[in-house]
C-alpha positions as CSV (number, residue, x, y, z in Angstrom):
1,X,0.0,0.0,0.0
2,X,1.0,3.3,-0.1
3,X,1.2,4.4,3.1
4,X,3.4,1.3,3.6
5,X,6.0,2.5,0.8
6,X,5.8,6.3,2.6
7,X,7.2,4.2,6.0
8,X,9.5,2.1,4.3
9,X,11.2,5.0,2.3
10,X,11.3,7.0,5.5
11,X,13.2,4.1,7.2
12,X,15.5,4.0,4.5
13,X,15.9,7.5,4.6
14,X,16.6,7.6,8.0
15,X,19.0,4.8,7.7
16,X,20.9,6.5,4.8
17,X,21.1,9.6,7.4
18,X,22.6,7.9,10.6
19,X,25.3,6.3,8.0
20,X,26.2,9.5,6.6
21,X,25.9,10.8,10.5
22,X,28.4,8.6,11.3
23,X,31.1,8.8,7.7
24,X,30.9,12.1,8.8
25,X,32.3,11.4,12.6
26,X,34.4,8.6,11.0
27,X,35.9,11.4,9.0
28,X,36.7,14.4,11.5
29,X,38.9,11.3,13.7
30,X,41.3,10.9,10.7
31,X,43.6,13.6,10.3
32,X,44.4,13.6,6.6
33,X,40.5,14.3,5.9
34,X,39.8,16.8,9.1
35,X,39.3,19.8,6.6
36,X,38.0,17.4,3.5
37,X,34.1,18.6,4.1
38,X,33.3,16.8,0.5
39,X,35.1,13.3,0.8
40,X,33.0,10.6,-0.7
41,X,32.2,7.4,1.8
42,X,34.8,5.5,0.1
43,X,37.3,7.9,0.8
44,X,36.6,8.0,4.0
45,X,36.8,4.3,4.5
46,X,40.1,3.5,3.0
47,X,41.5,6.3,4.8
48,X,39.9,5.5,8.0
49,X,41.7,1.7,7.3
50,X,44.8,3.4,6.4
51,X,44.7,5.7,9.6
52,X,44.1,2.9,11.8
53,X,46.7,0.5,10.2
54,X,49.2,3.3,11.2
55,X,48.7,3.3,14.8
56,X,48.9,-0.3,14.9
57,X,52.4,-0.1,13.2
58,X,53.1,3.0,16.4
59,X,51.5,0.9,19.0
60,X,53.4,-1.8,18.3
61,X,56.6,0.1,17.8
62,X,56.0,1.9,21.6
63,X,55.3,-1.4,23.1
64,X,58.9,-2.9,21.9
65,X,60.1,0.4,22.9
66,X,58.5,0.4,26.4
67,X,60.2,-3.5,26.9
68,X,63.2,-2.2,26.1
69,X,63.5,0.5,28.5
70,X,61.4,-2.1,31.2
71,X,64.7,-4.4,30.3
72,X,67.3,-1.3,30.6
73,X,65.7,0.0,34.1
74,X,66.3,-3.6,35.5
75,X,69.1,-3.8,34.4
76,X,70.0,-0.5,36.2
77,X,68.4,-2.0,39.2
78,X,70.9,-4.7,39.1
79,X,73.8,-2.8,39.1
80,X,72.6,-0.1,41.7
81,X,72.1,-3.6,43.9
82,X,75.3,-4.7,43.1
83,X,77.1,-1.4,43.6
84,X,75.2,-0.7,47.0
85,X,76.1,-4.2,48.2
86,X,79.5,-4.4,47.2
């Protein structure tokens, strides 16, 4: 009916809002596309991938960081031991 079709193309309406609602928040988190106000959902996706792919690569390269200088300060520990002791 038609007041059936009116619903269901409000729904989808709706729908197509809230994912356009959130490409847009999706967009202002990844700095290359901050200032884009025109970039196309694709766009936005790959870039979002790309973005996060990056701070995987930092993350991971501040955790081996981190276990090195967990590694260095006990080995500091060590030697103020053994200095204090000996």
């Amino acid at each position: 009916s038609k007041d059936e079709d009116e619903v269901e193309d409000t729904e989808v309406l709706a729908q197509k809002r809230a994912v356009r609602s959130r490409l847009l928040t999706l967009r202002d988190h990844v700095p290359e596309l901050v200032k884009n106000e025109s970039a196309a959902a694709i766009l936005i996706l790959n870039k979002a991938t790309d973005y996060i792919h990056s701070l995987q690569a930092e993350e991971q390269k501040l955790l081996l960081e981190k276990e090195n200088l967990q590694a260095r300060q006990q080995q500091l520990l060590k030697e103020t031991e053994h200095m204090e002791t000996g």
